[in-house]
N, C-alpha and C positions, 0 to 999 in steps of 0.2 A: 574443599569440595572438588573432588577428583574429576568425579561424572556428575550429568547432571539428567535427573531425571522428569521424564516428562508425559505431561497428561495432555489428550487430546480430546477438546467438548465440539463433537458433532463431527461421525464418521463420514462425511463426502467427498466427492471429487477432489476440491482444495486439499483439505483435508491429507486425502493419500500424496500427495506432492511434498507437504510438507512432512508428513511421516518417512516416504522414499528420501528427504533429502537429511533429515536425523541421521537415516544410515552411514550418509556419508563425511558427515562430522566424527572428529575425535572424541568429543568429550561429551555427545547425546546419549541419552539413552532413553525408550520407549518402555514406558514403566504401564499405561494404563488408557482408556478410551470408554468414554464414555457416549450412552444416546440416550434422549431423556423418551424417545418414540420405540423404539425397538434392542431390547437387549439381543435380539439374535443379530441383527443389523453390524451391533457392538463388538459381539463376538465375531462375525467372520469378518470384522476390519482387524481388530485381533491377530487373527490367525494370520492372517493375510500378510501383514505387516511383522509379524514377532514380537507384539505387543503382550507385556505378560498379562494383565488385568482388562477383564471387559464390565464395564457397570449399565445399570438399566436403569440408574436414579443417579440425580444432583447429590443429594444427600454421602451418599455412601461414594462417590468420587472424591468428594469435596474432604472426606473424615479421613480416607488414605494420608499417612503420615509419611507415605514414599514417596510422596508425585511433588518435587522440587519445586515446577514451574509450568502453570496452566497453556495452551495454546489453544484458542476458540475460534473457530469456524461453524457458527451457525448462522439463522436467518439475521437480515438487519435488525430487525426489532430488537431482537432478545441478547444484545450486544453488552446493554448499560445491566440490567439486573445480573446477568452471570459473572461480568466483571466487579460486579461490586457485591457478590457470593461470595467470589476467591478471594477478594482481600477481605472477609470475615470470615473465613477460613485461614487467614495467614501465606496465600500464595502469592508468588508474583504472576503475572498475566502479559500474554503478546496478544492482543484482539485482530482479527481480520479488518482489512481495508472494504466497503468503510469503516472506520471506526465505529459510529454509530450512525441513529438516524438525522440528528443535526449538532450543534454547538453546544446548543443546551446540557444534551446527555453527556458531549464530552467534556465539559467545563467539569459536570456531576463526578465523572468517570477518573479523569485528570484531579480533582479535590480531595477522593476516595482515595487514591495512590498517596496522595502526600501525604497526608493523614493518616494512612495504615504505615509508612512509608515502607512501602513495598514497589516493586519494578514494575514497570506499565510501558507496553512500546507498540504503534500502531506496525502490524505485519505489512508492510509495504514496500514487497521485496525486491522491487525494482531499484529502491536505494542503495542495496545492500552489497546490489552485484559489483564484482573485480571492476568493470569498465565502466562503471558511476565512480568509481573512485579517483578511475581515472581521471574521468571529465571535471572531476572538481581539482583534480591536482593542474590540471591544465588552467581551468579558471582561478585558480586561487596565485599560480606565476602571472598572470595574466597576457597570457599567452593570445591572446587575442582583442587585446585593448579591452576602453570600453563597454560594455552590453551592450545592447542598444534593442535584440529583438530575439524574441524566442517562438518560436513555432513549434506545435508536437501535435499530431493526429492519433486516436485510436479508432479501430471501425472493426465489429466480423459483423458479417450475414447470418444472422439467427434467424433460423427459417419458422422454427416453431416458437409460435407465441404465448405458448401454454406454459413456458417456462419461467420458474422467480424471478428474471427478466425481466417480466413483462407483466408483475404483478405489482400491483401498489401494492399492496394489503401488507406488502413484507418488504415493503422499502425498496421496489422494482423502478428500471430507469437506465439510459445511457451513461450517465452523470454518475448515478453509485456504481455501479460495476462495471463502465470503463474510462471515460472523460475524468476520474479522481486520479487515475496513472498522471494524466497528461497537467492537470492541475499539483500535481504534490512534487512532478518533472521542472516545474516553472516555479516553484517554491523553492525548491533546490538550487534553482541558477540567480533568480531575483527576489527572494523571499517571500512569506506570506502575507505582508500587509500593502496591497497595492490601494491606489487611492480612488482609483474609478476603476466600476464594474456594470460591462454592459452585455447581454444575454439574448438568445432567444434559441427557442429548441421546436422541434415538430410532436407534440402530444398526440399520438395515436389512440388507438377506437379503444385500448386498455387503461387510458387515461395514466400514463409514464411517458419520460421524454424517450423518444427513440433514437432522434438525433438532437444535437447540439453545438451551439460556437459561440466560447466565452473569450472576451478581451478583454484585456485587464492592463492597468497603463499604472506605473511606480510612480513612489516620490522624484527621480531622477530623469523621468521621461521615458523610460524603458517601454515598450509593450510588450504585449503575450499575446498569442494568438493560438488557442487552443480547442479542438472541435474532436469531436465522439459521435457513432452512428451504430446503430444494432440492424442497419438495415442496408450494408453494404462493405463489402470488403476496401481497405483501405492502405493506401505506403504505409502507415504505422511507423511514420518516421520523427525526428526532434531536429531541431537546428537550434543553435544558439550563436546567434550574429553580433559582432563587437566592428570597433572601430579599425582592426589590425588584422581580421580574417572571420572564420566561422567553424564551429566543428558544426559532423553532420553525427547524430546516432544512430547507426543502422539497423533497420526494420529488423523485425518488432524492437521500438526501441525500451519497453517495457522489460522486455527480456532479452538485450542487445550482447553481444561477443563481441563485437568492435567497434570502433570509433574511427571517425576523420578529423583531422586537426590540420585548417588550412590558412597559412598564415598571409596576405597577400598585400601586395604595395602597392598599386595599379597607378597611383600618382610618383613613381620615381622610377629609375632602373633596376631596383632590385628583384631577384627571381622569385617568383614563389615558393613559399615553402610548404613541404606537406609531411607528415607524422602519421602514420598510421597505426592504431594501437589493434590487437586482435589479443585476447583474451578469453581461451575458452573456460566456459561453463562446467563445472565440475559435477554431474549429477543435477538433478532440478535446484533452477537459482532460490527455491527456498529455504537451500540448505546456510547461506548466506547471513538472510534474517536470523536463523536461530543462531549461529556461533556468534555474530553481537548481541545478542539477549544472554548467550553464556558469558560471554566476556562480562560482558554487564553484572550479571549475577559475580561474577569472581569478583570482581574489581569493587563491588559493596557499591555500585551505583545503581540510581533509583531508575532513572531512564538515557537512552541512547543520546551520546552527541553527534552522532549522525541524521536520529530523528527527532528531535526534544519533541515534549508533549506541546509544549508550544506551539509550535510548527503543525500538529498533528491538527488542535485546536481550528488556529488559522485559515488552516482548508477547508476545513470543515463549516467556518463562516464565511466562506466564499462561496461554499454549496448554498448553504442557506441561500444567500443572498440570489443568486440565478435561479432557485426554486422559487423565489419570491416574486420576481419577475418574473418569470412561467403560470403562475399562480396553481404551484403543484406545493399540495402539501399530502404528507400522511395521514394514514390514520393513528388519535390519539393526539398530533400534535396541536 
């Protein structure tokens, strides 16, 4: 497999980011694009992009025998049924973050991949970037002792609240579309299975959390201290504090170019030491996610060891879990 060709379900915003960062992959290539609402919609993402195929139905995207490897950005709901179309179509799938609407579906969604055994990787492109890589090479030397505390903020000002946002109806919420960066950030440094989970968010007059702040405390003692707001701009920064220093990930650290790495002694004479990594962005960082999902695809593996589904999972029962404590559920669930 030289190239690898690729289908996109649901022309939007995300959507185009991920399609501009295909561009700038070697080995992508934009085969086709589907909208199950509007084939004109379809076509002028198409155009727009250098997409050869535009479709106006599941059906006949799905039956293309070019489209390599699916990528879905649509609403939350409709996460779990499209991913488990493609793999009875024979595709492998990258689903947007969230993954789905709770545990449940991705347990359904994560069973369906093994079973088809075809590739499944939650788009959560913030893992995928040059300077996450770094941060784990730093943590993995242990470059900073100990863990011991992790803090990560997201927050913008949505001014209008007319937006899937701020809609339950399609799985709307601070927590799904930004508080999951900052939870999947803290799974990445202390893993998915902490052992207490305590929550509380502001429900607005649209009945979704607007803001939020989850802490979450490990088998080892570790805490997390992580908060999300749609109703104010924010540092949008991470820290990950150990027993020997701290790095800082610089705002937005979702989409971060560089790191702090500060090593410091404060009980002896030794100087402090500091590492500064800068790392630029090559084209939108979701160009990132895809070339591990290619790599993935080459190398005959089912899913990332960057992001196992397990992991992907985990988060995802940790939403649950503070949406249960809120006493926010969807519709359907």
């Amino acid at each position: 497999m030289e190239k690898v060709r690729w289908g996109i379900v649901g022309p939007g915003w995300v959507a185009e980011r991920f399609a501009t960062g295909i561009t700038y992959t070697e080995d992508g290539v934009l085969e086709a694009v589907v909208s199950k609402t509007s084939l004109a919609k379809a076509q002028a993402f198409a155009e727009a992009h250098g997409i050869k195929k535009a479709y106006g139905s599941y059906e006949e995207f799905l039956a293309d025998a070019d489209i390599d490897i699916v990528y879905i950005s649509i609403l939350n709901p409709a996460h779990k049924q499209m991913v488990l179309d493609c793999f009875k179509a024979g595709k492998p799938v990258v689903c947007e973050k969230p993954f789905a609407l709770n545990a449940k579906e991705t347990a359904e969604m994560i069973e369906a991949a093994r079973e088809a055994k075809l590739f499944l990787m939650e788009a959560m492109w913030s893992r995928f970037l040059p300077i996450a890589q770094t941060v784990r090479a730093w943590l993995d030397k242990g470059a900073i002792g100990e863990i011991q505390y992790v803090r990560a903020d997201h927050g913008f000002l949505f001014e209008d609240h007319s937006t899937r946002q701020f809609d339950r109806k399609v799985g709307g919420g601070a927590m799904m579309d930004l508080g999951v960066y900052a939870l999947s950030f803290a799974s990445m440094v202390l893993g998915h299975q902490p052992v207490e989970i305590k929550s509380m968010a502001t429900i607005g007059d649209t009945e979704v959390d607007e803001q939020s702040v989850v802490l979450l405390r490990y088998p080892k003692g570790q805490i997390a201290i992580l908060s999300c707001t749609m109703l104010a701009e924010t540092p949008q920064e991470a820290w990950i504090v150990g027993t020997k220093g701290f790095i800082k990930v610089r705002m937005p650290f979702m989409n971060a170019d560089r790191a702090t790495l500060v090593m410091e002694q404060k009980l002896t004479d030794e100087h402090t030491a500091v590492e500064q990594a800068v790392i630029p962005i090559d084209g939108p960082g979701y160009r990132y996610e895809a070339e591990e999902a290619m790599r993935c695809l080459k190398a005959g593996k089912l899913e990332s060891d960057v992001l196992p589904l397990d992991e992907t999972l985990g988060v995802m029962k940790i939403m649950d879990e503070v949406r249960s404590q809120w006493g926010l559920t969807y519709p359907g669930e």
